[in-house]
N, C-alpha and C positions, 0 to 999 in steps of 0.2 A: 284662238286668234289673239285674245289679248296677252297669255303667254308667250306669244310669238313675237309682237311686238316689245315687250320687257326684257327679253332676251335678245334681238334687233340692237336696243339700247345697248345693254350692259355688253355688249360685241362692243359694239361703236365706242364704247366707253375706254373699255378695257385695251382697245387699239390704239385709242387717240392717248392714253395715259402708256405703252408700251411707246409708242412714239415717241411722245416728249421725255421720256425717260432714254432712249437710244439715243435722241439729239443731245442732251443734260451730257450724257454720258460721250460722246464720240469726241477723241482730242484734237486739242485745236492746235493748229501752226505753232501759237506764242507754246505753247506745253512742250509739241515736240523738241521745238529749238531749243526750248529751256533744259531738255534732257542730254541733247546734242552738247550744250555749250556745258554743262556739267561732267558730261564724258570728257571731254574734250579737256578741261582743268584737271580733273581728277588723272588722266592716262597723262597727260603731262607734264605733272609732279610728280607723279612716278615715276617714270621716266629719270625724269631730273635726279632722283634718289638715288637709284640705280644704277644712272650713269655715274653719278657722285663715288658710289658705292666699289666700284669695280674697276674705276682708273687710279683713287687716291684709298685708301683704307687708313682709317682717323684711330690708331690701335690703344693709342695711350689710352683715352677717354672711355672707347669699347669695354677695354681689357677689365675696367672700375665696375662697370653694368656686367658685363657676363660673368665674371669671378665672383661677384657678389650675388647674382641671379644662378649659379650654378653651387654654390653654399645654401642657399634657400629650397633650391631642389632639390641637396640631397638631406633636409630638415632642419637645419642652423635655424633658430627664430630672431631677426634683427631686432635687435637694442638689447636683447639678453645673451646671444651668444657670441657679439660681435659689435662693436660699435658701427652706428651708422648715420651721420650728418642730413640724410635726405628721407624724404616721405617715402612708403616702400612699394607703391604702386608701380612704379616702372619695374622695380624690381621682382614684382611677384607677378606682374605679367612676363617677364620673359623668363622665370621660372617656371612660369607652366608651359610657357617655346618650348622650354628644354627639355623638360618631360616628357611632351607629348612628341616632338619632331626628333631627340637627341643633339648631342653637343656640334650641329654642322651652321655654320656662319650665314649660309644662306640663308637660311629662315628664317636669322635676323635681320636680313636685308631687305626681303622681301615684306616683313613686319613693317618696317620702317618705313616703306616706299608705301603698301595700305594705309596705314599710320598720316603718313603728309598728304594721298590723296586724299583723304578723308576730310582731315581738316581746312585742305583747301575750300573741297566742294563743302563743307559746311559754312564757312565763312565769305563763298561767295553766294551762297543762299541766304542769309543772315543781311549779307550788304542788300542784294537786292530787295528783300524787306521790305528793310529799312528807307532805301529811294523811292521804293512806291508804295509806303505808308501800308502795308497788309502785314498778313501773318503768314506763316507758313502754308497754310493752308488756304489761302487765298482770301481770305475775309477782311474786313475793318479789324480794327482791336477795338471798336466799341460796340461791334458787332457781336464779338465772342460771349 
């Protein structure tokens, strides 16, 4: 009987803590809309890139990035095989575009358009922060 009882308990226990663990857990309005309003920045600036993309084509500028990202992918190493005025990050990432996708425009398009959702939706994450004084994660910063 008295294991019965202690067993009784730790039921009771183990529910009540499954509970509040379901509640902690189940998201709230403010989150989902928060997800909502993120989609919604991110798909468009997309958009916006895209569209940019496909009505006007900016070739001078491109032609600097992918000639120089398509020397990199077939092994040129910039500032020894080539002079080159800029840091080479952009350039070795759409070097490995070209690698892995081949030499088609579109998947630099659509890089780009990832690329601007991206730093929308991180920069509209960041503001909001920043106006309600938390962290990413939802905390104080004197919390963390």
């Amino acid at each position: 009987m008295l294991f019965s009882l202690c067993d009784d308990q730790i039921k009771t226990t183990q529910a009540e803590a499954c509970a509040t663990s379901l509640a902690e857990n189940k998201p709230s309005s403010k989150r989902v809309g928060d997800w909502l309003l993120g989609a919604i920045l991110f798909f468009a600036t997309a958009g916006v890139v895209l569209w940019q993309n496909l009505r006007l084509g900016i070739l001078w500028d491109l032609s600097y990035i992918l000639e120089t990202s398509y020397r990199v992918s077939l092994g040129d190493v910039p500032y020894r095989d080539f002079p080159m005025p800029f840091a080479p990050l952009t350039f070795l990432t759409q070097a490995a575009l070209i690698k892995l996708t081949g030499r088609v425009f579109l998947h630099h398009v659509i890089y780009a358009a990832v690329a601007g959702g991206l730093a929308t939706l991180f920069t509209w994450r960041i503001r909001s922060c920043l106006s309600h004084g938390t962290t990413p994660t939802g905390t104080h910063p004197a919390e963390s």
